[in-house]
C-alpha positions in Angstrom: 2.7 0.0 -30.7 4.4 2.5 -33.7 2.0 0.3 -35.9 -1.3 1.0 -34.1 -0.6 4.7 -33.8 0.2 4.8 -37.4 -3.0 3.0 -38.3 -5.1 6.2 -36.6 -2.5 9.4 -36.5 -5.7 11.4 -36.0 -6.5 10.0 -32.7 -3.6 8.4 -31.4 -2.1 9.9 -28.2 1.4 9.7 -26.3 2.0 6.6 -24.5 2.1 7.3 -20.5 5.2 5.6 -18.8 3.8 6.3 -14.9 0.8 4.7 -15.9 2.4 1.4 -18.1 -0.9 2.4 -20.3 -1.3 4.3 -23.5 -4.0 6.4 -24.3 -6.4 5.7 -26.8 -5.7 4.7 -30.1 -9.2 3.7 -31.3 -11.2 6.3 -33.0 -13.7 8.1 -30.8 -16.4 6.6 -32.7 -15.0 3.0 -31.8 -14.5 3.8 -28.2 -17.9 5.2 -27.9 -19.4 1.4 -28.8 -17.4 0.1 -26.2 -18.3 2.3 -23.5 -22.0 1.6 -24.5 -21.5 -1.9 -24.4 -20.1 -1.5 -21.3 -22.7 0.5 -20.1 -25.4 -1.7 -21.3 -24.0 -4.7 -19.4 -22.7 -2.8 -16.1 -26.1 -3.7 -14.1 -26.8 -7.0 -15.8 -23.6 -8.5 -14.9 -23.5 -6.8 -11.4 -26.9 -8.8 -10.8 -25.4 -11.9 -12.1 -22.7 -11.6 -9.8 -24.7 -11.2 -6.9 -27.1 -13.7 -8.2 -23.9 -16.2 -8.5 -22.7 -15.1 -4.9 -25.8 -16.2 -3.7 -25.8 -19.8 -5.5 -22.5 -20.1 -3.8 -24.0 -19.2 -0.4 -27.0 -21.8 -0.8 -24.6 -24.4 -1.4 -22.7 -23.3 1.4 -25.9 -23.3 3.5 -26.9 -26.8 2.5 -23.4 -28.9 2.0 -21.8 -27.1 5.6 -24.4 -25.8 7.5 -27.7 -27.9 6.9 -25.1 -30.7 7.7 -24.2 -29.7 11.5 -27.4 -28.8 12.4 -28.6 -31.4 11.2 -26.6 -34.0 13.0 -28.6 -32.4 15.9 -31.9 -34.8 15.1 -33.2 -37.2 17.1 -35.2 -39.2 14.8 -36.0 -39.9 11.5 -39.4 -38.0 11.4 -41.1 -37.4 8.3 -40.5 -33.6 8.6 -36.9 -34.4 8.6 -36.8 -36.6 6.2 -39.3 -34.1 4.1 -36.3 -31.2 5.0 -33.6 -33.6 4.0 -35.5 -34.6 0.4 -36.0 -30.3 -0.2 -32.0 -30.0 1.0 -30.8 -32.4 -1.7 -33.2 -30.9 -4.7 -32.1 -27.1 -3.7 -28.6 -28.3 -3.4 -28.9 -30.1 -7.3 -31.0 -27.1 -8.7 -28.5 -24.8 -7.6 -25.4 -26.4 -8.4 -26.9 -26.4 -11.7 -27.5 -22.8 -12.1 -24.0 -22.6 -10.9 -22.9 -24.2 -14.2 -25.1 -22.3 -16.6 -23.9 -19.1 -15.4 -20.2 -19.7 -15.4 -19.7 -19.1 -19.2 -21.6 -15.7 -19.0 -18.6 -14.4 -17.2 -15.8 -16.2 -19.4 -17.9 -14.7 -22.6 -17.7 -11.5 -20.9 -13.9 -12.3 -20.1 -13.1 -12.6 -23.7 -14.8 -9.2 -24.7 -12.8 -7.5 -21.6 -9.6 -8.6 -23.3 -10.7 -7.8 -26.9 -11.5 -4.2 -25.5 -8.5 -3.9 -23.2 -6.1 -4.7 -26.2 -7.5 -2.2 -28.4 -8.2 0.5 -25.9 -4.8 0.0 -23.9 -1.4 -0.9 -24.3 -2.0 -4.7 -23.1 -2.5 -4.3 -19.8 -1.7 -7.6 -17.9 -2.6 -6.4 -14.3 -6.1 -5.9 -16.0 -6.4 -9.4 -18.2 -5.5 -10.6 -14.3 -8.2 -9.1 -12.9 -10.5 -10.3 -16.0 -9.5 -13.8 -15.8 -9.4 -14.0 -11.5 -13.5 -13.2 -12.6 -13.6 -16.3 -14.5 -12.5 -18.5 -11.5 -14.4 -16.9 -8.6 -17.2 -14.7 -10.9 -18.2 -12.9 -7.5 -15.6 -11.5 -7.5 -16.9 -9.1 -10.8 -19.1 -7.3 -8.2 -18.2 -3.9 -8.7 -14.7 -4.9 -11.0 -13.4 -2.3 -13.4 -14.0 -1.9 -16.7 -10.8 -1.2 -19.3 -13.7 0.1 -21.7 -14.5 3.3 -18.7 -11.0 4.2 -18.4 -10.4 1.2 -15.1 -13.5 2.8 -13.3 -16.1 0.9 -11.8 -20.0 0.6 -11.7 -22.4 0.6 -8.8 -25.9 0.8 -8.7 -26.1 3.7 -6.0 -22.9 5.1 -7.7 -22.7 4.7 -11.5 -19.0 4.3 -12.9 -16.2 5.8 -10.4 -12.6 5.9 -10.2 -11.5 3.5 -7.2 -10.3 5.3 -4.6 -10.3 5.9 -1.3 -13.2 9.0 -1.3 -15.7 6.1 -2.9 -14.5 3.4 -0.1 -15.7 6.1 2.2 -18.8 7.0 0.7 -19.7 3.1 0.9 -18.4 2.7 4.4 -21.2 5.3 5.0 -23.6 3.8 3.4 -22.9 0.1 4.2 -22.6 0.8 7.8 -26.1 0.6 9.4 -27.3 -2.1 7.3 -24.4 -4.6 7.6 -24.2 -3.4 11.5 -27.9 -4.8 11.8 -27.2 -7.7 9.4 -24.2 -9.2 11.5 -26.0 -8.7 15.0 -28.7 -10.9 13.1 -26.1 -14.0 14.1 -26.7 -13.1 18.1 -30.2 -14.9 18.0 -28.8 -17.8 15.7 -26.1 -18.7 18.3 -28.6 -18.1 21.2 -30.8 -21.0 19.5 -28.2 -23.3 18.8 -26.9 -22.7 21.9 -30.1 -22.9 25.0 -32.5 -24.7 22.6 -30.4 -26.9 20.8 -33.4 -29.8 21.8 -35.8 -27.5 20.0 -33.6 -27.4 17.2 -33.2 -31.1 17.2 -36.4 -31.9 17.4 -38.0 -29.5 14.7 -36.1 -29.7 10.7 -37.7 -26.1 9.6 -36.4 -24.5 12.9 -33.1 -25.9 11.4 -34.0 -24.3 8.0 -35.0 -21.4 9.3 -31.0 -21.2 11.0 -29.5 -22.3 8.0 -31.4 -19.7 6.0 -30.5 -16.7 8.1 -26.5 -18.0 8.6 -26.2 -18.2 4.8 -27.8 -15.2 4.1 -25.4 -13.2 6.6 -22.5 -14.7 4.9 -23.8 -13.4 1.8 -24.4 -9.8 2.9 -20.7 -10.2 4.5 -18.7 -10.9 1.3 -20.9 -9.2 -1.0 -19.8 -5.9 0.8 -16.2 -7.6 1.3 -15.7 -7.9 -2.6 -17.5 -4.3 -3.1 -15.2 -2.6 -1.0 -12.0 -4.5 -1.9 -12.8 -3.5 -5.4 -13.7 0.0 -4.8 -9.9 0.4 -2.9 -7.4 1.4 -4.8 -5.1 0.0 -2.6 -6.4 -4.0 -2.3 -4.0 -5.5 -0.5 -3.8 -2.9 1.8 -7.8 -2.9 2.3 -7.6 -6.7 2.7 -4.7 -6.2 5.8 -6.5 -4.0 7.7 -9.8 -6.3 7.2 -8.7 -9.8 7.0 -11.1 -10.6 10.0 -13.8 -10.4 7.3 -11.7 -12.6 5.4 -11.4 -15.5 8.0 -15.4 -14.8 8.5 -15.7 -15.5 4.4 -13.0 -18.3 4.3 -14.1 -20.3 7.6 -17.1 -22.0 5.8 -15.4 -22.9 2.8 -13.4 -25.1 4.2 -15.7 -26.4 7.2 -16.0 -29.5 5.3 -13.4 -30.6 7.7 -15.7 -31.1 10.4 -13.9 -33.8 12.0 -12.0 -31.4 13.2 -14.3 -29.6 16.0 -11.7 -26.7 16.3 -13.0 -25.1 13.4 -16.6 -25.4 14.3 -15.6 -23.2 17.0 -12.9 -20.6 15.4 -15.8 -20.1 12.9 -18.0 -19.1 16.0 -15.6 -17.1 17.6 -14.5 -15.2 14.3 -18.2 -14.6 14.0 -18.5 -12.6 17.0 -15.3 -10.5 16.6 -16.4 -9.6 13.3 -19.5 -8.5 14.9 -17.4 -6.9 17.5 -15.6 -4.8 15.2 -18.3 -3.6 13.0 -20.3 -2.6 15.2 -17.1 -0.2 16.5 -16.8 0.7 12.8 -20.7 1.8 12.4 -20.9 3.8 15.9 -17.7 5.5 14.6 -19.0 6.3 10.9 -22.6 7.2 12.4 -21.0 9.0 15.0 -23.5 7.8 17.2 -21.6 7.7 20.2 -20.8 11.6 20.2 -24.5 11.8 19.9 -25.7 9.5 22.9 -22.9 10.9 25.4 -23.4 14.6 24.3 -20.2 15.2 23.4 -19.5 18.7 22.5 -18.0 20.1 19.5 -15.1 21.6 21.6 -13.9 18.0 23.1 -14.6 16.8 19.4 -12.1 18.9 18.0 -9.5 18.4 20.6 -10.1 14.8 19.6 -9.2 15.2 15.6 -6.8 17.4 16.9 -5.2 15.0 19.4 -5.4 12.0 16.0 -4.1 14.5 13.3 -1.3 15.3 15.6 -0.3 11.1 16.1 -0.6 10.4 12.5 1.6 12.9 11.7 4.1 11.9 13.8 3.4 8.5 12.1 3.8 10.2 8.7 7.0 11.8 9.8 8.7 8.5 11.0 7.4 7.2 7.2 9.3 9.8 5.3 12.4 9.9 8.0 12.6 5.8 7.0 11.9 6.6 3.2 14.9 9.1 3.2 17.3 6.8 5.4 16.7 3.5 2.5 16.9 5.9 -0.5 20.4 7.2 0.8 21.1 3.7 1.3 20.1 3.0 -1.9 21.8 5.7 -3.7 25.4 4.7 -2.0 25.6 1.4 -3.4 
């Protein structure tokens, strides 16, 4: 580290123990190409991801879903034999992509620790990060950048700091649409379910389910990833949500189908998920204040009544925080 900051004196600045990062040591010249590189690649990559997100979810569709349905068929009918034939060549072409895309994200890897190790002390919770991109690169949607100063880039957004004012912002925005998305699985389970002979009988009514299951459990982890990213507490984040979690997880592993219990935990997880963001986008939207006419002065004794609990809550934390740190401090 002394022989970095003596290499630029100029521009070097004090290290920051709180942080485990030092400031920068490149000259603001250098810097300035880095954050344009990042800049420049911000939306490419973010498209990538989501491009590679959906791969996944098209192989998903077709090696876990296509699969169940179609052990539904009565016959071997030309149509489903003709759905079968476009099912393998999607599942080929896309597996494919898969592989041409993956070494965009360990090229970009690579830059991400060149920049991180001039810009930064090395920063290994960062390199982590970086390298948990190159074996799952969905997860880069809406990752931080060591070139921005560990913000993040979204489209409706730009780069911001991860915290917990941008989770809400998104929870705002993401509400409505992921609300209508996930009520979108209602009619898919109502086909399977009363007109399963229909579905048996016709291979694109089968598509047509398989289409709009994987496509919900695309719009599900995109906004999963987004928001776990865009937290700067992720463990925490993933706690409180790990229903969307098991909703993610479930068809990755449904390639145990001989085991009919998870056919049905999938189902069930489904529904609570849908359950509980619905509850989430009537309480963002407020739209159940608005539809009972609740008035501003019940409202308030409402956020009064919750600020009230949670400080209570907070003043359990702090009574607990005091009580280890004197135990702490007597041994």
């Amino acid at each position: 580290m002394k022989q970095v900051l003596a290499q630029h004196p100029a521009h070097a600045e004090p290290y920051n123990p709180s942080s485990g990062q030092a400031a920068t040591t490149l000259p603001p010249d250098q810097k300035a190409r880095c954050q344009a590189v990042a800049d420049h690649m911000a939306l490419p990559m973010f498209c990538l991801s989501l491009l590679f997100l959906a791969l996944v979810a098209i192989l998903i569709t077709t090696q876990v879903y296509a699969p169940r349905l179609a052990d539904l068929a009565t016959a071997n009918t030309s149509s489903n034999l003709l759905a079968t034939t476009a099912t393998e060549q999607l599942t080929r072409f896309s597996a494919m992509l898969v592989l041409l895309l993956w070494p965009l994200f360990w090229l970009e890897h690579f830059y991400n620790a060149h920049a991180a190790a001039q810009l930064l002390s090395p920063n290994k919770s960062q390199l982590k990060r970086t390298l948990a991109v190159c074996l799952c690169p969905p997860l880069r949607l809406g990752a931080t950048s060591p070139a921005q100063d560990n913000k993040l880039w979204l489209p409706t957004t730009g780069w911001r700091e991860p915290n917990r004012t941008l989770c809400k912002e998104l929870q705002q925005k993401l509400s409505m649409p992921m609300l209508v998305i996930a009520l979108t699985i209602l009619p898919v389970l109502l086909t399977e379910k009363v007109f399963s002979n229909a579905v048996a009988e016709n291979a694109w009514l089968r598509l047509m389910l398989n289409t709009a299951t994987g496509f919900i459990w695309l719009a599900f982890t995109a906004e999963f990833i987004v928001m776990v990213n865009a937290s700067a507490k992720k463990i925490a984040y993933i706690k409180a949500n790990w229903i969307d979690l098991a909703i993610i997880l479930l068809p990755l592993i449904a390639f145990l189908r001989s085991f009919s219990i998870l056919a049905k935990l999938g189902k069930a997880y489904r529904m609570r998920g849908i359950i509980i963001k619905a509850v989430r986008a009537l309480t963002l939207l407020e739209i159940a204040d608005r539809l009972t006419g609740c008035d501003p002065a019940k409202k308030l004794q409402r956020l009064n009544d919750q600020y009230q609990e949670k400080s209570e809550e907070l003043e359990d934390l702090q009574a607990e925080i005091r009580f280890l740190e004197a135990e702490i401090a007597s041994r």
